[in-house]
C-alpha positions as CSV (number, residue, x, y, z in Angstrom):
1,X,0.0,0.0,0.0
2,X,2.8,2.2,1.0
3,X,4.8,1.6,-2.0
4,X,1.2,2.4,-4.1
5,X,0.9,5.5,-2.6
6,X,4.5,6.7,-3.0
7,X,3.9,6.1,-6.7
8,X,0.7,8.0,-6.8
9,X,2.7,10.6,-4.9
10,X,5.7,10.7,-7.9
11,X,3.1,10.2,-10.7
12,X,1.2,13.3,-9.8
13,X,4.6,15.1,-9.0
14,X,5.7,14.4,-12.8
15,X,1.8,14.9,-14.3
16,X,2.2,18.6,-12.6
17,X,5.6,19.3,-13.6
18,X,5.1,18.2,-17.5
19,X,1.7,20.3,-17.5
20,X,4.0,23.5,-16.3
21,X,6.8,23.1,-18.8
22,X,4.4,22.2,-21.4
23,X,2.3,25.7,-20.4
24,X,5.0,28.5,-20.6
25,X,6.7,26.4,-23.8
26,X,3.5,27.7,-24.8
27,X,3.7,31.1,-22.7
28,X,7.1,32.0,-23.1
29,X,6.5,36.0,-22.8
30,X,5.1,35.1,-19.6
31,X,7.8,33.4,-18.2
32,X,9.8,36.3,-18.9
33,X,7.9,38.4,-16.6
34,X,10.3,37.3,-13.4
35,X,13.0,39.4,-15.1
36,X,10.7,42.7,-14.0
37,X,11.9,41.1,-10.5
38,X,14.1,43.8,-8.8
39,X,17.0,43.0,-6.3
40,X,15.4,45.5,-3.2
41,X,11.7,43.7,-3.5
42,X,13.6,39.8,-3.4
43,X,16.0,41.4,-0.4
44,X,12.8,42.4,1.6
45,X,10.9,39.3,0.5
46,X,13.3,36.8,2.2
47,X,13.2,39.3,5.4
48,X,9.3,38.5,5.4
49,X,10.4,34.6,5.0
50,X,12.5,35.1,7.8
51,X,10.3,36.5,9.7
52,X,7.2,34.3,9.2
53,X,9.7,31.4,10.5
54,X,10.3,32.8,13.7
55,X,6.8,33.8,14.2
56,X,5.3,31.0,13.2
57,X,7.6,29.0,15.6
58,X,6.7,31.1,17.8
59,X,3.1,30.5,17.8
60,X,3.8,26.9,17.7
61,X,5.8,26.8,20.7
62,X,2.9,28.4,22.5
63,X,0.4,25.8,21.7
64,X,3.0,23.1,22.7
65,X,3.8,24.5,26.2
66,X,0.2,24.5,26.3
67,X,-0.6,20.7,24.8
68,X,1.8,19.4,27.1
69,X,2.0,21.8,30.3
70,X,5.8,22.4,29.4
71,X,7.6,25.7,28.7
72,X,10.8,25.4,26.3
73,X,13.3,27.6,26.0
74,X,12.4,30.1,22.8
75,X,15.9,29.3,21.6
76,X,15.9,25.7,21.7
77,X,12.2,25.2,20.4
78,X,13.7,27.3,17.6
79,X,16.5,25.3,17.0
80,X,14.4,21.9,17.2
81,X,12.0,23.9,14.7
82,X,14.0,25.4,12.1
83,X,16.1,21.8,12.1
84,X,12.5,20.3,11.2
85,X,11.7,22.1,8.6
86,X,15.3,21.7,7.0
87,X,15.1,18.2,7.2
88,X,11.7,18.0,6.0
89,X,12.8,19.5,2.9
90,X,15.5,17.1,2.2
91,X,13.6,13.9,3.3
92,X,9.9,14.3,3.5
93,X,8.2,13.6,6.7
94,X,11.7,12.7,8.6
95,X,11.9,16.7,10.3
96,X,8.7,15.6,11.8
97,X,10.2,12.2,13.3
98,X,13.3,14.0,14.4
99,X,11.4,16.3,16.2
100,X,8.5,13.7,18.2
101,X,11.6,11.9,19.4
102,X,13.9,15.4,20.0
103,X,10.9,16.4,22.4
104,X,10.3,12.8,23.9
105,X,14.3,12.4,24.6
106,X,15.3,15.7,25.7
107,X,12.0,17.5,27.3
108,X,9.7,14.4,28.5
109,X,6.9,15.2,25.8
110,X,5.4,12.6,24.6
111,X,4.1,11.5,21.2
112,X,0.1,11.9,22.2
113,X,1.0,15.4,23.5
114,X,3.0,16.3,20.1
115,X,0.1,15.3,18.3
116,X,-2.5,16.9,20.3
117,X,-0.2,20.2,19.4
118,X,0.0,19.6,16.1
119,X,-3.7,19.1,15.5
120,X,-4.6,21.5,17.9
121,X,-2.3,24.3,15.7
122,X,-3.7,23.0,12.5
123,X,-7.1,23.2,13.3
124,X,-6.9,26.9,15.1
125,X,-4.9,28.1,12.4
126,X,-7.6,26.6,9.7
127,X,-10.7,27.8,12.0
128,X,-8.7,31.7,12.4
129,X,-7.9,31.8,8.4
130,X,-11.2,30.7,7.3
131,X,-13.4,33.3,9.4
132,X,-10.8,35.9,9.0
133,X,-11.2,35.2,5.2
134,X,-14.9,35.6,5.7
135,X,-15.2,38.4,7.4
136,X,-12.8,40.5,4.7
137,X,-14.9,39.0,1.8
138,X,-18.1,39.8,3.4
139,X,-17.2,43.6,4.3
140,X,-15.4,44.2,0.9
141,X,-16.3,42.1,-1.8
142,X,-19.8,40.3,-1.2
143,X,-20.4,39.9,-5.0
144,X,-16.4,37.8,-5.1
145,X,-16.8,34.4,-7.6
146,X,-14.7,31.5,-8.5
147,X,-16.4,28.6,-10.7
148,X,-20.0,30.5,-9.6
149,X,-19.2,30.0,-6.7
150,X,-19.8,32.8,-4.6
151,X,-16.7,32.9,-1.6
152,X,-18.4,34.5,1.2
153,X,-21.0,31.9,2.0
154,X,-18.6,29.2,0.6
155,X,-16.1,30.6,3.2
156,X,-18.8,30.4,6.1
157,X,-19.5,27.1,5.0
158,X,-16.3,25.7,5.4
159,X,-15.8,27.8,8.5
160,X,-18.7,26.2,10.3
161,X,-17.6,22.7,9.0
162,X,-14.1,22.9,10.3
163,X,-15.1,24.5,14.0
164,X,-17.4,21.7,14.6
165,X,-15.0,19.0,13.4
166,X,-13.6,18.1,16.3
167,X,-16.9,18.0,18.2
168,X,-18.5,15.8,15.7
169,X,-15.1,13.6,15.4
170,X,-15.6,13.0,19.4
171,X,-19.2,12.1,19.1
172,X,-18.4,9.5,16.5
173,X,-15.5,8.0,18.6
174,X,-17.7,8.0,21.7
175,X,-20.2,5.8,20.1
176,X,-18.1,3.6,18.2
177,X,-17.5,0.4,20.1
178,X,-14.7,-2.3,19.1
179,X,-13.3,-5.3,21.0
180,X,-10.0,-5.3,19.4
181,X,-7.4,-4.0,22.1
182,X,-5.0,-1.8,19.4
183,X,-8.3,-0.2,18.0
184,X,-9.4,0.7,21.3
185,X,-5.9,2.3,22.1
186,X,-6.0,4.0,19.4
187,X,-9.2,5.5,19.5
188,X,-8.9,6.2,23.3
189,X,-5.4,8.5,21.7
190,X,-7.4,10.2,19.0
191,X,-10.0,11.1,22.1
192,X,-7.6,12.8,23.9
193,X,-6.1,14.7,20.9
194,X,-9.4,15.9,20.1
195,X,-10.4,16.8,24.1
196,X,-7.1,18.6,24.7
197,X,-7.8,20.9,21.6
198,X,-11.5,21.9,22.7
199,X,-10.7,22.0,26.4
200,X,-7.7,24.6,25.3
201,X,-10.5,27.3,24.1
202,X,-11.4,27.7,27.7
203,X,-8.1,29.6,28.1
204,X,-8.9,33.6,27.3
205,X,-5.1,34.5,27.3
206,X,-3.8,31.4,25.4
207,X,-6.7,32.0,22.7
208,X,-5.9,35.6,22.7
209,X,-2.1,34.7,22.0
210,X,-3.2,32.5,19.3
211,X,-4.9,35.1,17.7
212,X,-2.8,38.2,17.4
213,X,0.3,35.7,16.4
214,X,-2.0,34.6,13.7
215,X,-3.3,38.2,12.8
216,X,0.4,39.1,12.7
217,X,1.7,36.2,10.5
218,X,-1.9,36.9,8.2
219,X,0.0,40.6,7.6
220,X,3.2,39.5,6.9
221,X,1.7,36.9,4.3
222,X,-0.8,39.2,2.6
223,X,2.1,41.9,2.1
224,X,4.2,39.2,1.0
225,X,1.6,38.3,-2.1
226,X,1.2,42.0,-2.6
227,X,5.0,42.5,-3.0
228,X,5.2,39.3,-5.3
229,X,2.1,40.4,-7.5
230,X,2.9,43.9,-7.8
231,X,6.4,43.0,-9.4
232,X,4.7,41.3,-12.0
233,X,2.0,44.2,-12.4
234,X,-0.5,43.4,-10.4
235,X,-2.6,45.2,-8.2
236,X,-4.8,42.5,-6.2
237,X,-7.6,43.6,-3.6
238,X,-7.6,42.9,-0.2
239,X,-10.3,39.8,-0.7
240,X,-8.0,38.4,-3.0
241,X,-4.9,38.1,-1.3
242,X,-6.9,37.0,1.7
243,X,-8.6,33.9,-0.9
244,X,-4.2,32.9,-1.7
245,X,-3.3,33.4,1.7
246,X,-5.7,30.5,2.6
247,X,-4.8,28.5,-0.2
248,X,-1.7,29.1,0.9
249,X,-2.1,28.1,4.6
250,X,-4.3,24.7,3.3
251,X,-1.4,23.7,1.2
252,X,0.8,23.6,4.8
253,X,-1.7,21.3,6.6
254,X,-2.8,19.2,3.1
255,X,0.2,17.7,1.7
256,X,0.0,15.4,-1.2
257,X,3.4,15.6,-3.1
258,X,6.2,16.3,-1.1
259,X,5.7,20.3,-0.5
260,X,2.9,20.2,-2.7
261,X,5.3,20.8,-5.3
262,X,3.8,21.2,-8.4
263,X,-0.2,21.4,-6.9
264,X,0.5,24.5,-5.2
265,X,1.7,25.9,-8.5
266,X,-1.3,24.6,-10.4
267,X,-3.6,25.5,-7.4
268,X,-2.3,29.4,-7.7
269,X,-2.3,29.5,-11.4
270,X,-6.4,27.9,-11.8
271,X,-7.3,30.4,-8.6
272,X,-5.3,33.6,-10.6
273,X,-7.2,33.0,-13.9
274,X,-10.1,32.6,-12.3
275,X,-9.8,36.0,-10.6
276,X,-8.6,37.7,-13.8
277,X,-5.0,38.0,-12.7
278,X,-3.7,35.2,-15.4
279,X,-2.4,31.4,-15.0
280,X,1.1,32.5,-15.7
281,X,0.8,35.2,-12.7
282,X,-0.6,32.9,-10.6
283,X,2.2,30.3,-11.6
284,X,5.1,32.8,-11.3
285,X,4.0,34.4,-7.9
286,X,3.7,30.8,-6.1
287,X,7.1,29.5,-7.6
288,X,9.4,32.5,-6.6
289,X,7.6,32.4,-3.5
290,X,8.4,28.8,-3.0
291,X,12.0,29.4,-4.1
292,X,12.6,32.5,-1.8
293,X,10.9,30.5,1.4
294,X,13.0,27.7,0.5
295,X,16.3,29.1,0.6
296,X,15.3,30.7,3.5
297,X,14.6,28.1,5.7
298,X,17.7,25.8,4.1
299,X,20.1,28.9,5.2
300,X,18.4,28.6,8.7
301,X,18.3,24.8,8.8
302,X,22.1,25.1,8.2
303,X,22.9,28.0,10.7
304,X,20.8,26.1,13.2
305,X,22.9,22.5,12.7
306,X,20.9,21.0,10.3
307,X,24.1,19.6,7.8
308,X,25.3,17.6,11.3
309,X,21.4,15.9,11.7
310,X,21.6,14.5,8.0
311,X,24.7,12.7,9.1
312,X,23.1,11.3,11.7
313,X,19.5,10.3,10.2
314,X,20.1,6.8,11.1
315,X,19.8,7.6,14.9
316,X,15.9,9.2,14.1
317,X,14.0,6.1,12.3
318,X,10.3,5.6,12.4
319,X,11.2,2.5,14.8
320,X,11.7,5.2,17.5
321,X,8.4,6.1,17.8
322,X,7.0,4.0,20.1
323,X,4.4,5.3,22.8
């Protein structure tokens, strides 16, 4: 199954990558655009990339002192983070292993409570985009529609479908009854992953801290679009930017290929010329974007010991992860 699904995973990877070559051998004016690039915009770009690392860190640090009632140094869960996300570049999913066991070995945190943390960011961060999104659409572009569709009560839609996810998953798991011991385990896990995330949103001051990191990070993405469009001569609304910003966040929490290399592109090119901005655009903006993060977080991942870990892979196998 595994092996099925890693070929899915390359199939689609190569589908993407031919339809993208294929489009601007066809578009090749386009593709000339990223010359209109200028050094200044890329220099303050990768200061945005650098400083979306450190705050998104930062606001995962806070739900993992919260998830597991710990309180790591800033310094070291930035260390242990920006490692991850080096190594996950250069081996998909291992940054992730490295860092379940980094926080079981070094700080006592177990696997249940890094997953409680990662679910519980993934979902806050999906529930904050989405009604963020809405509430922009609603106050400045009601009419806004992609495939007919019109976004502000798609938005509320999804919004109300993501909130109540968790409460509906816990429902479902509280009524499902099966004899086989590992099932149970698990599902008795995936109960506590789900609890600790709703029983969190009783805490004003940790919701509060959620919520201006994410309003700050929202800012620093939405200028970062603007930046990225307006080199290639576009002026996009407000609504708009919002719409790639969560496409943008989905893509972080949704991975098929590895980065959503290729999808993303795709995905940003069909939104663009369904907004009128052009495929290319769309294309162009997602792939310099990728490339400036990129070489952002591989400079950090180096700076930060990440050269030293690859040596070492061997030591962080999946055969670690034992609860």
């Amino acid at each position: 199954m595994k092996q099925l699904i890693k070929i899915f995973k390359f199939t689609l990877l190569l589908a993407c990558s031919v339809y993208i070559v294929i489009f601007f051998s066809t578009n090749k004016e386009d593709l000339r655009l990223i010359l209109n690039i200028h050094i200044y915009p890329l220099i303050f770009l990768c200061c945005l990339s650098v400083l979306y690392q450190f705050l998104h860190g930062y606001r995962f640090k806070v739900v993992l002192n919260k998830c597991s009632k710990s309180n790591l140094p800033f310094w070291d869960w930035l260390k242990i983070f920006m490692q991850t996300r080096f190594l996950n570049l250069i081996f998909p999913q291992f940054g992730n292993i490295y860092r379940s066991t980094t926080l079981k070995k070094n700080y006592n945190i177990s696997y249940t409570n890094y997953i409680s943390t990662f679910t519980s960011f993934a979902w806050m961060d999906t529930c904050f985009n989405l009604i963020f999104a809405t509430i922009i659409i609603l106050l400045f572009e009601p009419t806004l529609k992609i495939l007919s569709l019109n976004m502000g009560f798609l938005l509320i839609g999804l919004s109300f479908v993501i909130i109540f996810l968790p409460i509906l998953g816990l429902k479902i798991l509280g009524k499902t009854k099966i004899n086989f011991p590992k099932i149970v385990w698990i599902q008795s896990k995936l109960c506590e992953v789900l609890y600790t995330s709703l029983a969190n949103l009783r805490d004003i001051k940790y919701i509060s801290s959620i919520i201006t990191l994410g309003f700050l990070i929202l800012l620093r993405t939405i200028l970062f679009y603007y930046i990225l469009f307006y080199s290639f001569g576009i002026r996009p609304s407000l609504s708009i930017l919002v719409i790639f910003y969560v496409l943008f966040k989905f893509s972080s929490f949704v991975v098929i290929t590895p980065g959503n290399l290729g999808i993303q592109e795709i995905a940003f090119g069909f939104l663009s010329s369904q907004l009128g901005i052009g495929m290319s655009k769309g294309i162009l903006v997602c792939a310099v974007g990728r490339v400036i993060s990129t070489s952002v977080i591989l400079l950090l991942g180096v700076f930060f010991g990440g050269i030293g870990l690859l040596q070492h892979r061997k030591d962080y196998s999946k055969n670690d992860i034992k609860q």
